[in-house]
N, CA, C and O atoms as a GROMACS GRO file, in nm:
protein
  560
    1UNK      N    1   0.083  -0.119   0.000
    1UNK     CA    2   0.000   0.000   0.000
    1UNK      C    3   0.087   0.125   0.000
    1UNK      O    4   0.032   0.232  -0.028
    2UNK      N    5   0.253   0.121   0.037
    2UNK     CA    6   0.283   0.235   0.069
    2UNK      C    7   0.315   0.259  -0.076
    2UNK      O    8   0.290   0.364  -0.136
    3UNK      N    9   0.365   0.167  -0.121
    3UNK     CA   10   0.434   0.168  -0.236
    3UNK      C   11   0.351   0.232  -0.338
    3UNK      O   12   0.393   0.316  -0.418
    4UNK      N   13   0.186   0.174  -0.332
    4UNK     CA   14   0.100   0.231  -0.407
    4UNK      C   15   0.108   0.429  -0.431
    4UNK      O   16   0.100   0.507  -0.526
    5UNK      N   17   0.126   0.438  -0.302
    5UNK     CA   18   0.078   0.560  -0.210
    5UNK      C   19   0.229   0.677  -0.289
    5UNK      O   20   0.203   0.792  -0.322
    6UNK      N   21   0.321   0.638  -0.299
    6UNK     CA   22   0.459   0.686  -0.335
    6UNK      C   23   0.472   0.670  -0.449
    6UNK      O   24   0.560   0.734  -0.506
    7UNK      N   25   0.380   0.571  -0.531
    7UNK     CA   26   0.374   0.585  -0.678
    7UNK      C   27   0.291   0.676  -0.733
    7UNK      O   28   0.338   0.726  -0.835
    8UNK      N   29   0.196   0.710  -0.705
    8UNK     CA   30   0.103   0.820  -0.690
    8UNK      C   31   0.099   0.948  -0.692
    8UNK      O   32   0.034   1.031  -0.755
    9UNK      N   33   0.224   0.954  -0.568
    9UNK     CA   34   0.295   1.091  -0.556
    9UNK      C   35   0.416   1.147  -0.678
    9UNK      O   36   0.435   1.256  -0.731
   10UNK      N   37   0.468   1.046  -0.686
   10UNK     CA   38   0.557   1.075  -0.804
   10UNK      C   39   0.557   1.080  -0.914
   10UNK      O   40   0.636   1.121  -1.000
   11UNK      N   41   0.383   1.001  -0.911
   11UNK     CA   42   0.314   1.046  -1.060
   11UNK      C   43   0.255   1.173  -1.091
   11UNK      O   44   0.250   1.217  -1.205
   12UNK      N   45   0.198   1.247  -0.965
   12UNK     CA   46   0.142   1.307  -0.939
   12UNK      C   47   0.240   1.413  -0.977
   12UNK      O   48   0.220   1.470  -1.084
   13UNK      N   49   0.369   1.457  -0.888
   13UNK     CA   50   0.508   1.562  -0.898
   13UNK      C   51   0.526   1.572  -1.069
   13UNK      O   52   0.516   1.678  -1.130
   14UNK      N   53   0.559   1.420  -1.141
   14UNK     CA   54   0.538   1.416  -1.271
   14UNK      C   55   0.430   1.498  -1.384
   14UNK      O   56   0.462   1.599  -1.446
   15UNK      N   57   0.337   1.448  -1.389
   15UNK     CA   58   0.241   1.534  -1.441
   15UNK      C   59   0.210   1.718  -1.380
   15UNK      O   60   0.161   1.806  -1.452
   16UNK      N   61   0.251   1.735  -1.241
   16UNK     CA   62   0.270   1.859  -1.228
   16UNK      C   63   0.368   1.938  -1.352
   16UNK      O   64   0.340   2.027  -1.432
   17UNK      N   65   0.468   1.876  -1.331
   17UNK     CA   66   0.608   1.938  -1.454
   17UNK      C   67   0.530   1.904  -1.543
   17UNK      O   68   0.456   2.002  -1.531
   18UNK      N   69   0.472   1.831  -1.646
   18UNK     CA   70   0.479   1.821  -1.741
   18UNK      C   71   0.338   1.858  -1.792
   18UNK      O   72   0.327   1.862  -1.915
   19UNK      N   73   0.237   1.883  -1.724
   19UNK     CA   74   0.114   1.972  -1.737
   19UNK      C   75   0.085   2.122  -1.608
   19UNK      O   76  -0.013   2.136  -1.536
   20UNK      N   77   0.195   2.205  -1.616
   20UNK     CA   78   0.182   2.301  -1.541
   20UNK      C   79   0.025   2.375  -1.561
   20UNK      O   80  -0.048   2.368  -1.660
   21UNK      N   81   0.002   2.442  -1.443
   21UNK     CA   82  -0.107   2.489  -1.473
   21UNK      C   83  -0.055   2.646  -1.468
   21UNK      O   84   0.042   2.683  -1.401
   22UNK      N   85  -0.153   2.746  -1.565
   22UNK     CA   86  -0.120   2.831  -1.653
   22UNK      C   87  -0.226   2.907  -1.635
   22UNK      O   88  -0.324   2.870  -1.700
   23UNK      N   89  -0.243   3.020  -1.558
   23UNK     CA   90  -0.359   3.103  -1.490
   23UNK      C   91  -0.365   3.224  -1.697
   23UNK      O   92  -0.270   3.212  -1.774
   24UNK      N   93  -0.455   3.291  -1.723
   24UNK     CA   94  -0.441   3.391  -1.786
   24UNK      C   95  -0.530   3.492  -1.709
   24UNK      O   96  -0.614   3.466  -1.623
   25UNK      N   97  -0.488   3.627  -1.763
   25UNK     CA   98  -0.548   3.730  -1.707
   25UNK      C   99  -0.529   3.883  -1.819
   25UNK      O  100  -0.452   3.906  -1.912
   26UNK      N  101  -0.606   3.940  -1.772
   26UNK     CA  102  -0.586   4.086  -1.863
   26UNK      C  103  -0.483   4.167  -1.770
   26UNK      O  104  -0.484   4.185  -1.648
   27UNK      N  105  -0.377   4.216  -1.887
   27UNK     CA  106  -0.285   4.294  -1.868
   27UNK      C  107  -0.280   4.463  -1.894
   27UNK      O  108  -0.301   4.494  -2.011
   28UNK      N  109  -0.258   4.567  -1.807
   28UNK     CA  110  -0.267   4.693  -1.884
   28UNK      C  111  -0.204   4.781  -1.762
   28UNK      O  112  -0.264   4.778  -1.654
   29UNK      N  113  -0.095   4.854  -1.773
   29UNK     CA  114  -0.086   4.916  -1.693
   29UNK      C  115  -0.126   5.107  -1.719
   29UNK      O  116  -0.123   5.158  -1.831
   30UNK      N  117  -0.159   5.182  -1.597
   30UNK     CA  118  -0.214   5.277  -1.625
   30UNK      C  119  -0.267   5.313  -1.711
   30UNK      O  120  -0.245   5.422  -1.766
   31UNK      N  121  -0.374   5.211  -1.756
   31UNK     CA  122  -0.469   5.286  -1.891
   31UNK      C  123  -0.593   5.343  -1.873
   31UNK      O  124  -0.691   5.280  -1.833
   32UNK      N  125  -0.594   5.478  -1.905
   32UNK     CA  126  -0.727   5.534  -1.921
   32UNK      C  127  -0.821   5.533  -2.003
   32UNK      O  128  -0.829   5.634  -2.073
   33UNK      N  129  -0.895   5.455  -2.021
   33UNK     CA  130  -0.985   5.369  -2.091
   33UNK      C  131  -1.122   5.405  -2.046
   33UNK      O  132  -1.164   5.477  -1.955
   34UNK      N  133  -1.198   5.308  -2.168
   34UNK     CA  134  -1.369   5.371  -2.164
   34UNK      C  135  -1.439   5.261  -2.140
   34UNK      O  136  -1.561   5.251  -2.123
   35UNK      N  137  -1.323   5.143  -2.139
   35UNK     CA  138  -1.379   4.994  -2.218
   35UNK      C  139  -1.288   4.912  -2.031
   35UNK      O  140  -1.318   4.796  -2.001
   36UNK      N  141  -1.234   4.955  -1.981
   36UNK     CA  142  -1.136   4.916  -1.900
   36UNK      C  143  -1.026   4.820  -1.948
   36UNK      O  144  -0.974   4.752  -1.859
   37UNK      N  145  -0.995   4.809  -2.032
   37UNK     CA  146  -0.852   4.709  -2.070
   37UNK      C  147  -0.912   4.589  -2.078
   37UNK      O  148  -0.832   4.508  -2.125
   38UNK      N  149  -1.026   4.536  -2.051
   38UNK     CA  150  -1.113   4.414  -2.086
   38UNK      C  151  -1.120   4.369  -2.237
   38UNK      O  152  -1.189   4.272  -2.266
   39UNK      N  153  -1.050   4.440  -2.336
   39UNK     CA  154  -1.066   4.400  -2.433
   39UNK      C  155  -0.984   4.229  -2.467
   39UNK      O  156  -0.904   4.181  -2.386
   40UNK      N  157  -1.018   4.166  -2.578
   40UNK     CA  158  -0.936   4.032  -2.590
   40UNK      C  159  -0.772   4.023  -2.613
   40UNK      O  160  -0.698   3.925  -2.599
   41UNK      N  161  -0.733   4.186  -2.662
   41UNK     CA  162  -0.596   4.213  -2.715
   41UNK      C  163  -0.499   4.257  -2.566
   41UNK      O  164  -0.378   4.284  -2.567
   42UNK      N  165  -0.587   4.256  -2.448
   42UNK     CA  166  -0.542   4.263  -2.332
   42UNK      C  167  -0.488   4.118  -2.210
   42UNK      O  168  -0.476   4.129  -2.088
   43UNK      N  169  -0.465   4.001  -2.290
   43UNK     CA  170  -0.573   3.877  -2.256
   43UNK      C  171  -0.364   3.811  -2.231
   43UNK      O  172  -0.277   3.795  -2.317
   44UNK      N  173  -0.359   3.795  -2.113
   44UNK     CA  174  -0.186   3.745  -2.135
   44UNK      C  175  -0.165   3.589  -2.074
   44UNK      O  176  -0.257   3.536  -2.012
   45UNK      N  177  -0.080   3.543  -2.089
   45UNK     CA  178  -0.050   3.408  -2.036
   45UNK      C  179   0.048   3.441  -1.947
   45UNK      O  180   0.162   3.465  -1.985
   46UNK      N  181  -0.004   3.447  -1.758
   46UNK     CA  182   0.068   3.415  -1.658
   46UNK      C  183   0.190   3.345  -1.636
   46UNK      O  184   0.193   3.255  -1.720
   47UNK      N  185   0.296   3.342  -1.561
   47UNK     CA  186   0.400   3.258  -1.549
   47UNK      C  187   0.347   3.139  -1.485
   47UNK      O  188   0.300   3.153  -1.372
   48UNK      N  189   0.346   3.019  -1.542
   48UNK     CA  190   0.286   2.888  -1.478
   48UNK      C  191   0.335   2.888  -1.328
   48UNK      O  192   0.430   2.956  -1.288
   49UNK      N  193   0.246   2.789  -1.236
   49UNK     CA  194   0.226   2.768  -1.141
   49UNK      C  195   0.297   2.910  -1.036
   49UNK      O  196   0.319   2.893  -0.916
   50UNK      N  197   0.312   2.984  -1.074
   50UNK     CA  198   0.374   3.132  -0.974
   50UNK      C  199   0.252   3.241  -0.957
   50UNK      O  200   0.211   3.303  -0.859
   51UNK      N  201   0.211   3.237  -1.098
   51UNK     CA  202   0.122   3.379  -1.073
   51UNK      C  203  -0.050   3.273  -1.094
   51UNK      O  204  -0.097   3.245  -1.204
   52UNK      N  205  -0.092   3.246  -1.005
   52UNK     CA  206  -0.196   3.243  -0.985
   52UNK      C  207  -0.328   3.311  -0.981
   52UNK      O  208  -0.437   3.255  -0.974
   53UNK      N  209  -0.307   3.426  -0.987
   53UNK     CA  210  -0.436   3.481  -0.972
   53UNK      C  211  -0.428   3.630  -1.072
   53UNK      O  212  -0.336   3.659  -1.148
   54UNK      N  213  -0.519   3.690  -1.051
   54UNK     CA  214  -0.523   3.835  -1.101
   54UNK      C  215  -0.543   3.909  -1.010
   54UNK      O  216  -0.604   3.882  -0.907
   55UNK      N  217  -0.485   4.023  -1.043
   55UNK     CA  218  -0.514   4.144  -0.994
   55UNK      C  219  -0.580   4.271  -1.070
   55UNK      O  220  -0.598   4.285  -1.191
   56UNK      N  221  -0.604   4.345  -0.982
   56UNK     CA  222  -0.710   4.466  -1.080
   56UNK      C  223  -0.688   4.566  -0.958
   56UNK      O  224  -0.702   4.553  -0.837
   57UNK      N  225  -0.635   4.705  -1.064
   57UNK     CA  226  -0.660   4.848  -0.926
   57UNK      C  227  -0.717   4.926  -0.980
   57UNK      O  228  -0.659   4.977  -1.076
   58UNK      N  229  -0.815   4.960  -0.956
   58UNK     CA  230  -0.898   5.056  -1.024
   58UNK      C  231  -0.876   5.207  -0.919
   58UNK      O  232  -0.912   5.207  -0.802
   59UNK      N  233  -0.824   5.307  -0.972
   59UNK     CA  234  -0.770   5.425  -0.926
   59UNK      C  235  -0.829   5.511  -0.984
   59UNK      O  236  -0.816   5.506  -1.106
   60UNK      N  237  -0.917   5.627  -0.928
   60UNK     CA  238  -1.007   5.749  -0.949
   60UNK      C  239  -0.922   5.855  -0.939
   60UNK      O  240  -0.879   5.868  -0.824
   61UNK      N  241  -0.866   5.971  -1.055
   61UNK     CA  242  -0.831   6.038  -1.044
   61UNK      C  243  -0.881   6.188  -1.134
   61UNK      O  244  -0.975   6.179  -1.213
   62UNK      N  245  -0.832   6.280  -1.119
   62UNK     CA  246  -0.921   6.407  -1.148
   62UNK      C  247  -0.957   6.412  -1.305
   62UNK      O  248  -1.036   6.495  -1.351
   63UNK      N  249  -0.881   6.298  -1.396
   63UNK     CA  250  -0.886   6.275  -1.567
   63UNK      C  251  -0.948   6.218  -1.537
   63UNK      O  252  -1.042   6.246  -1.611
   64UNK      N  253  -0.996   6.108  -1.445
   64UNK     CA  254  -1.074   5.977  -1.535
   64UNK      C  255  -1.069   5.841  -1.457
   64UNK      O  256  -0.975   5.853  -1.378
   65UNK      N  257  -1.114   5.746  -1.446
   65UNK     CA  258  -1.026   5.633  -1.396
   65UNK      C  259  -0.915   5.559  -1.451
   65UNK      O  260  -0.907   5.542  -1.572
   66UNK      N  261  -0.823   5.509  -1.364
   66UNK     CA  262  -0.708   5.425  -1.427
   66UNK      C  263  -0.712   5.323  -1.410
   66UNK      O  264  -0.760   5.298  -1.299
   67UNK      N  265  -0.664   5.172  -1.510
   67UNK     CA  266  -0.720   5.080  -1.437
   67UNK      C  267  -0.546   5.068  -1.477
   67UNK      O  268  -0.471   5.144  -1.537
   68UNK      N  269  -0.523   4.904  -1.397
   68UNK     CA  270  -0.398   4.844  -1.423
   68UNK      C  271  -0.456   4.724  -1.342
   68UNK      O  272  -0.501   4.706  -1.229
   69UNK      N  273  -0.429   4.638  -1.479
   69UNK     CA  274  -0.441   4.480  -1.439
   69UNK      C  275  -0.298   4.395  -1.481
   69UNK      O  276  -0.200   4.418  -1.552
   70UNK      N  277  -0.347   4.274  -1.388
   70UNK     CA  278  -0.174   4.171  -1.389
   70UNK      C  279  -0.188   4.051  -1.347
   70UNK      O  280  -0.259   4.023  -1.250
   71UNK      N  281  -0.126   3.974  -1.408
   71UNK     CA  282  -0.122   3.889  -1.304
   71UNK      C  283  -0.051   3.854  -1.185
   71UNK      O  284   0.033   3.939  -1.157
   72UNK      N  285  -0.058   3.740  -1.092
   72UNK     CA  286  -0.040   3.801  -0.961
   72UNK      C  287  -0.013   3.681  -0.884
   72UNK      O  288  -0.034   3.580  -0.951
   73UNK      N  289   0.026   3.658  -0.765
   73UNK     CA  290   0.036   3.553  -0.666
   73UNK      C  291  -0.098   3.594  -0.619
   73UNK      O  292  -0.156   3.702  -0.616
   74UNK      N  293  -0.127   3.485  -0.587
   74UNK     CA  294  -0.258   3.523  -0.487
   74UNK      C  295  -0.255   3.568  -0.346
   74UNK      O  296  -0.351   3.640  -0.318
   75UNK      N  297  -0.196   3.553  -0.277
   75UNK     CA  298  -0.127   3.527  -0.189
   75UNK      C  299  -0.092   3.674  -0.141
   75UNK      O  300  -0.149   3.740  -0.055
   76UNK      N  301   0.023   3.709  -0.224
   76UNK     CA  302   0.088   3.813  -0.228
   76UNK      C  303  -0.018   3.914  -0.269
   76UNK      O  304  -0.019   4.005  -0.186
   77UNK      N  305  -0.116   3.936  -0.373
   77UNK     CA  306  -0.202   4.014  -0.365
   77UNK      C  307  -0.333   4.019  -0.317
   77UNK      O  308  -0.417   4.101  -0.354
   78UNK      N  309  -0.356   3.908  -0.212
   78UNK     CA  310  -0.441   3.977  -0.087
   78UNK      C  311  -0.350   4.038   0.037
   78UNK      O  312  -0.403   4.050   0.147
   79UNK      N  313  -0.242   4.069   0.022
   79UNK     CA  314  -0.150   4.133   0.112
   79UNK      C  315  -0.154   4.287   0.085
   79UNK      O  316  -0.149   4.378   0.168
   80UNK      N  317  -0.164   4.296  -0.053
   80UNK     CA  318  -0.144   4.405  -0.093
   80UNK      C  319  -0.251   4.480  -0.091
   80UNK      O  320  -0.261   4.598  -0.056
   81UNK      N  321  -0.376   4.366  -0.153
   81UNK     CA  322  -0.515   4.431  -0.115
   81UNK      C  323  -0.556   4.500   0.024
   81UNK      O  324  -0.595   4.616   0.037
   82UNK      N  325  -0.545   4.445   0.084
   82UNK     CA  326  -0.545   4.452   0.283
   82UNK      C  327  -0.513   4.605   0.297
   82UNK      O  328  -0.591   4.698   0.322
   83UNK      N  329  -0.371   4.606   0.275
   83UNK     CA  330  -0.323   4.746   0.285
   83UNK      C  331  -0.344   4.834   0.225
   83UNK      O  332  -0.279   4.936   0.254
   84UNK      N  333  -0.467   4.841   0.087
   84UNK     CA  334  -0.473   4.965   0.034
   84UNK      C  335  -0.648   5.009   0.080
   84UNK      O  336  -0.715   5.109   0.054
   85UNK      N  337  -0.674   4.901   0.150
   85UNK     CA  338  -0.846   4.889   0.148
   85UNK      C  339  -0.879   5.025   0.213
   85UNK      O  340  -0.986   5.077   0.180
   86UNK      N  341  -0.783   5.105   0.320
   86UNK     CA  342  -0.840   5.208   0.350
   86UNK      C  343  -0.889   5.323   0.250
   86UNK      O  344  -0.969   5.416   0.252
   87UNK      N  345  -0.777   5.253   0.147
   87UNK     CA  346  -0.778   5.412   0.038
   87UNK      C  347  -0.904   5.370  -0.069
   87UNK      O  348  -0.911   5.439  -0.171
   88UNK      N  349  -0.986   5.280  -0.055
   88UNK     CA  350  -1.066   5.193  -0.147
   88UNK      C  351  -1.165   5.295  -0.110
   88UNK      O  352  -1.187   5.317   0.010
   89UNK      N  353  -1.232   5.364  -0.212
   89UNK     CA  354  -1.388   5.476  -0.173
   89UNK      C  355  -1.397   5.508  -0.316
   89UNK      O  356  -1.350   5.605  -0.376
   90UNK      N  357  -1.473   5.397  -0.366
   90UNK     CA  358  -1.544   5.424  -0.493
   90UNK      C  359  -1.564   5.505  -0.548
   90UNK      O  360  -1.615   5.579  -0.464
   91UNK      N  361  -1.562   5.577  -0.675
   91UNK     CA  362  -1.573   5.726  -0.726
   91UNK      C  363  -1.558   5.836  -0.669
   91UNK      O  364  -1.590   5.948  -0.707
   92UNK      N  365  -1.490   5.789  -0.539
   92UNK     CA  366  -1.379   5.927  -0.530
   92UNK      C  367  -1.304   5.926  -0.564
   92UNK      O  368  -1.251   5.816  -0.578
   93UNK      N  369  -1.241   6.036  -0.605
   93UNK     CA  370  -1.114   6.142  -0.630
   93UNK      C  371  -1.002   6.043  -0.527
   93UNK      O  372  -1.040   6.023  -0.412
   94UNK      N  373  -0.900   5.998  -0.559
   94UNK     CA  374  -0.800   5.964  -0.505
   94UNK      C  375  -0.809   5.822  -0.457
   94UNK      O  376  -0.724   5.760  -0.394
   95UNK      N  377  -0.930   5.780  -0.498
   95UNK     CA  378  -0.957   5.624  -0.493
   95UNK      C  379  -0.850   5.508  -0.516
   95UNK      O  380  -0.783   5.526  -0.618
   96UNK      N  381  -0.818   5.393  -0.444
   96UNK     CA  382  -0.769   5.284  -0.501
   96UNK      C  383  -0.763   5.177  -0.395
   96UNK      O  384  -0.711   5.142  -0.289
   97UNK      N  385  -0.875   5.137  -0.521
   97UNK     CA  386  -0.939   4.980  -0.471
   97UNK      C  387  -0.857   4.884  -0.552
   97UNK      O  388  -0.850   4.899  -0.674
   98UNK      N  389  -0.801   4.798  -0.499
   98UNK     CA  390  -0.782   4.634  -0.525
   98UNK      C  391  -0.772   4.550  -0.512
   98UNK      O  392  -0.704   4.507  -0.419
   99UNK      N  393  -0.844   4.457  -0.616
   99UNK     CA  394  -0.885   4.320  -0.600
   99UNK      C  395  -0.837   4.244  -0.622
   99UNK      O  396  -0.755   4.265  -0.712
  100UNK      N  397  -0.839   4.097  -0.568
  100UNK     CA  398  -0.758   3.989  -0.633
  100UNK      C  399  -0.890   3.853  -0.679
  100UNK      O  400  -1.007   3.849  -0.640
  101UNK      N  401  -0.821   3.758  -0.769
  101UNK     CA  402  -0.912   3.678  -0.830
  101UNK      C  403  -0.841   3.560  -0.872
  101UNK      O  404  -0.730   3.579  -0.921
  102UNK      N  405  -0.899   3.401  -0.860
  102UNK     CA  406  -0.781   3.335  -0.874
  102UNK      C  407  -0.850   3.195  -0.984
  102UNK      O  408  -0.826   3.074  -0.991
  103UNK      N  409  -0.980   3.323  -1.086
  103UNK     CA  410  -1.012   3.223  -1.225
  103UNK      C  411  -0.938   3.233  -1.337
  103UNK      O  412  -0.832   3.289  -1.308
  104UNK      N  413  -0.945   3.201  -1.472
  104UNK     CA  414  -0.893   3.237  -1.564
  104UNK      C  415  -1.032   3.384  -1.580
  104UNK      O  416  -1.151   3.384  -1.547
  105UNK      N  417  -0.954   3.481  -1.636
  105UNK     CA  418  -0.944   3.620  -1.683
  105UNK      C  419  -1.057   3.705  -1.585
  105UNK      O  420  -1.141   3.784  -1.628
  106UNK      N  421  -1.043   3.681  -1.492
  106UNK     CA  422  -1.156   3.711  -1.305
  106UNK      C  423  -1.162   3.857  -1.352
  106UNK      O  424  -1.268   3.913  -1.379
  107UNK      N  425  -1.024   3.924  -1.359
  107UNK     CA  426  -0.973   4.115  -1.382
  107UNK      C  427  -1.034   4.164  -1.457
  107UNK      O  428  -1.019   4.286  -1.467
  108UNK      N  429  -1.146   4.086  -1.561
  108UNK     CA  430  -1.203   4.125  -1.637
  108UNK      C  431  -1.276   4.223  -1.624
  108UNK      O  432  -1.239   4.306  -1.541
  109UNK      N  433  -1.399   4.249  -1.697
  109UNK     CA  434  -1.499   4.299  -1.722
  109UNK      C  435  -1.640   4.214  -1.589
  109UNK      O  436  -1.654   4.093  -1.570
  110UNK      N  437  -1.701   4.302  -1.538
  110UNK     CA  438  -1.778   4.266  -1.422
  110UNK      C  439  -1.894   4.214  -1.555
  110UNK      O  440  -1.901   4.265  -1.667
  111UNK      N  441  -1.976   4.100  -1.501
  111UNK     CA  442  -2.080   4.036  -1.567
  111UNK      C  443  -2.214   4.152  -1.518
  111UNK      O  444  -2.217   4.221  -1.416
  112UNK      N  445  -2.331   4.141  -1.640
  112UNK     CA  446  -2.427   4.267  -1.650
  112UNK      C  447  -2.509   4.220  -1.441
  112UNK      O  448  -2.507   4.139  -1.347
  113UNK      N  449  -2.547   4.306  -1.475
  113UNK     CA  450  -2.638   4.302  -1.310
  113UNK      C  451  -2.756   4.231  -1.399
  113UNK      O  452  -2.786   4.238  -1.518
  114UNK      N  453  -2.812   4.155  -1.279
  114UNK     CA  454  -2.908   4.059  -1.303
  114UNK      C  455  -3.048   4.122  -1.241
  114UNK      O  456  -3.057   4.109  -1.119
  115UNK      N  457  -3.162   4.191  -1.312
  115UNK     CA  458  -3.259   4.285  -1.266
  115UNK      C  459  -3.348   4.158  -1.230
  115UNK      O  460  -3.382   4.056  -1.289
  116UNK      N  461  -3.373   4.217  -1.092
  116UNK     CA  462  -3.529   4.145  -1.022
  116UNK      C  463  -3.661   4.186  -1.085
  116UNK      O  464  -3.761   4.114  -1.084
  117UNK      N  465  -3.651   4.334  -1.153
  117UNK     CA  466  -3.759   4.396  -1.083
  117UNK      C  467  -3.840   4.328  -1.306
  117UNK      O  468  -3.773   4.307  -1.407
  118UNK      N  469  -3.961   4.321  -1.291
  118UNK     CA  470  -4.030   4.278  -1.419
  118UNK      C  471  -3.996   4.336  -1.544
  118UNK      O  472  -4.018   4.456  -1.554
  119UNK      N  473  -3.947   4.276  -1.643
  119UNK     CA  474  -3.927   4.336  -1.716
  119UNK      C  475  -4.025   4.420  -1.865
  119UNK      O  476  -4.004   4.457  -1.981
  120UNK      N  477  -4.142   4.416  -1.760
  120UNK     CA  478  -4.281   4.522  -1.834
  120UNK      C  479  -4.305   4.659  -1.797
  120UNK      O  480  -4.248   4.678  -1.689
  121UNK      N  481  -4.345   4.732  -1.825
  121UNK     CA  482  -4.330   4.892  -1.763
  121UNK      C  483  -4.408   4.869  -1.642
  121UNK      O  484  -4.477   4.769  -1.624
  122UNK      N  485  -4.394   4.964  -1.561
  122UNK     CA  486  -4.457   4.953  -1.440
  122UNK      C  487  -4.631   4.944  -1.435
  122UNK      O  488  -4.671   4.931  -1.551
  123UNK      N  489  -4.719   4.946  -1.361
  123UNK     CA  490  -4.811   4.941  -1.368
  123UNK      C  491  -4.847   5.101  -1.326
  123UNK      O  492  -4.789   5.179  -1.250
  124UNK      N  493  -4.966   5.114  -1.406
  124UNK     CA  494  -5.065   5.310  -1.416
  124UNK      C  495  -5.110   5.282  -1.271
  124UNK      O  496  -5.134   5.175  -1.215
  125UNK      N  497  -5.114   5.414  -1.225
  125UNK     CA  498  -5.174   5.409  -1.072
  125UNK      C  499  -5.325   5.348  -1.084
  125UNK      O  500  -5.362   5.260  -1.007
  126UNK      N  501  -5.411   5.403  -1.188
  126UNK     CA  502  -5.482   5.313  -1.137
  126UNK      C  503  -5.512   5.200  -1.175
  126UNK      O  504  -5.628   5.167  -1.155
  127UNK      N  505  -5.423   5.102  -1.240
  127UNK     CA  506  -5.375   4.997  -1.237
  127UNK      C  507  -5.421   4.930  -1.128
  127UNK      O  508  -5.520   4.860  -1.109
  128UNK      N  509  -5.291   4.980  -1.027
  128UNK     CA  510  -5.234   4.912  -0.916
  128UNK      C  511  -5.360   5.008  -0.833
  128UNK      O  512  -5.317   4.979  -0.721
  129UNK      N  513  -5.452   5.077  -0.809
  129UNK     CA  514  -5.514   5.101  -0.742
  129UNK      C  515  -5.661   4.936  -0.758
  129UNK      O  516  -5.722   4.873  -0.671
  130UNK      N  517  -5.660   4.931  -0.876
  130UNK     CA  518  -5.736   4.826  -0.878
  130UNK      C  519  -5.672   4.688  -0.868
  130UNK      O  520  -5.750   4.593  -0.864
  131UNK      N  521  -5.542   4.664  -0.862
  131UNK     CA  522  -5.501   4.547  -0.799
  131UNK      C  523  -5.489   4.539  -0.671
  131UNK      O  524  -5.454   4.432  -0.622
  132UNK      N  525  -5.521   4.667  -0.577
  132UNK     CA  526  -5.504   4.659  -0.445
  132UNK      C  527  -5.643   4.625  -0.421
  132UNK      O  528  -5.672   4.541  -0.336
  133UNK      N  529  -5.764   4.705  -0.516
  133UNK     CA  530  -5.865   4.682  -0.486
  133UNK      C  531  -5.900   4.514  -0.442
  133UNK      O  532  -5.931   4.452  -0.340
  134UNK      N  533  -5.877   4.487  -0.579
  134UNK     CA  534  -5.875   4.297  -0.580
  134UNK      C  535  -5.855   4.234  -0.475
  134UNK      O  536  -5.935   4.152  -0.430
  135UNK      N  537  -5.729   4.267  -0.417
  135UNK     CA  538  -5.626   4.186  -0.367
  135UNK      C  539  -5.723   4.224  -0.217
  135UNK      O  540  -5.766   4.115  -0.179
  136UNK      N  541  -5.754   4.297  -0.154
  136UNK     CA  542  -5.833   4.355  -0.042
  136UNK      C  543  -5.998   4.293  -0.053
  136UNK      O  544  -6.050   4.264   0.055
  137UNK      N  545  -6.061   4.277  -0.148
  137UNK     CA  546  -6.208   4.195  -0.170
  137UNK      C  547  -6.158   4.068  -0.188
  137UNK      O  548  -6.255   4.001  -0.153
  138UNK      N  549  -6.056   3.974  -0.225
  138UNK     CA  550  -6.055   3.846  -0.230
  138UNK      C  551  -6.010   3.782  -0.073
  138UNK      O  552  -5.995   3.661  -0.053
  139UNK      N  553  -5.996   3.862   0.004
  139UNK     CA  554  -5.927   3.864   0.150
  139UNK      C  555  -6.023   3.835   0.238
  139UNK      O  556  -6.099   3.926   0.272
  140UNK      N  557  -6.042   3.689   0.299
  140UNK     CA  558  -6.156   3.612   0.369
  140UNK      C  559  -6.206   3.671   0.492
  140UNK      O  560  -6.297   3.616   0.555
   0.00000   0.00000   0.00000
């Protein structure tokens, strides 16, 4: 069984070397952008098994925002995150927030917001004056 157990491992060390794993992420430093550097021509191949994760700093300044993305240790950039979190205050002036992420291309572009609310125009007051009506006469 041990033997099993040590063959395993050294198969295991093996296929590490010889199928490294290979994080990608968007790259851009100080760009003032409209699009945030999310484009596909931004799109880089990480140093295998070192840079694990992404990073993203999104910095508010009196032009515009700056973004600068990278890839990153993970590790090392929730260290870095930690210490800037005081200065993290969203669309202010002198802002800088950053994040870390440890999918392939995380630094990206944020996915659309997902709306609760119906996607029919609202209801005319007296609409909803007569659905309250309803809703108040069907009431035992």
């Amino acid at each position: 069984m041990e033997s099993f157990v040590l063959l395993a491992s050294l198969c295991g060390c093996v296929l590490c070397s010889v199928w490294p794993f290979q994080m990608q992420c968007y790259h851009c430093e100080e760009t003032l952008l409209d699009n945030d550097c999310s484009a596909p021509k931004f799109i880089v191949n990480c140093t295998a098994n070192i840079q694990n994760a992404c990073q993203k700093e999104v910095i508010v300044g009196e032009n515009g925002v700056i973004y600068r993305k990278a890839c990153a240790s993970f590790s090392t950039c929730l260290i870095v995150s930690a210490g800037y979190q005081s200065f993290c205050v969203p669309g202010r002036v002198g802002s800088v927030c950053i994040s870390c992420c440890n999918t392939p291309l995380c630094n990206g572009p944020r996915p659309p917001r997902i709306s609760l609310a119906p996607s029919h125009p609202p209801t005319s007051p007296t609409g909803l004056l007569l659905i309250i009506t309803v809703s108040v006469a069907t009431l035992p």
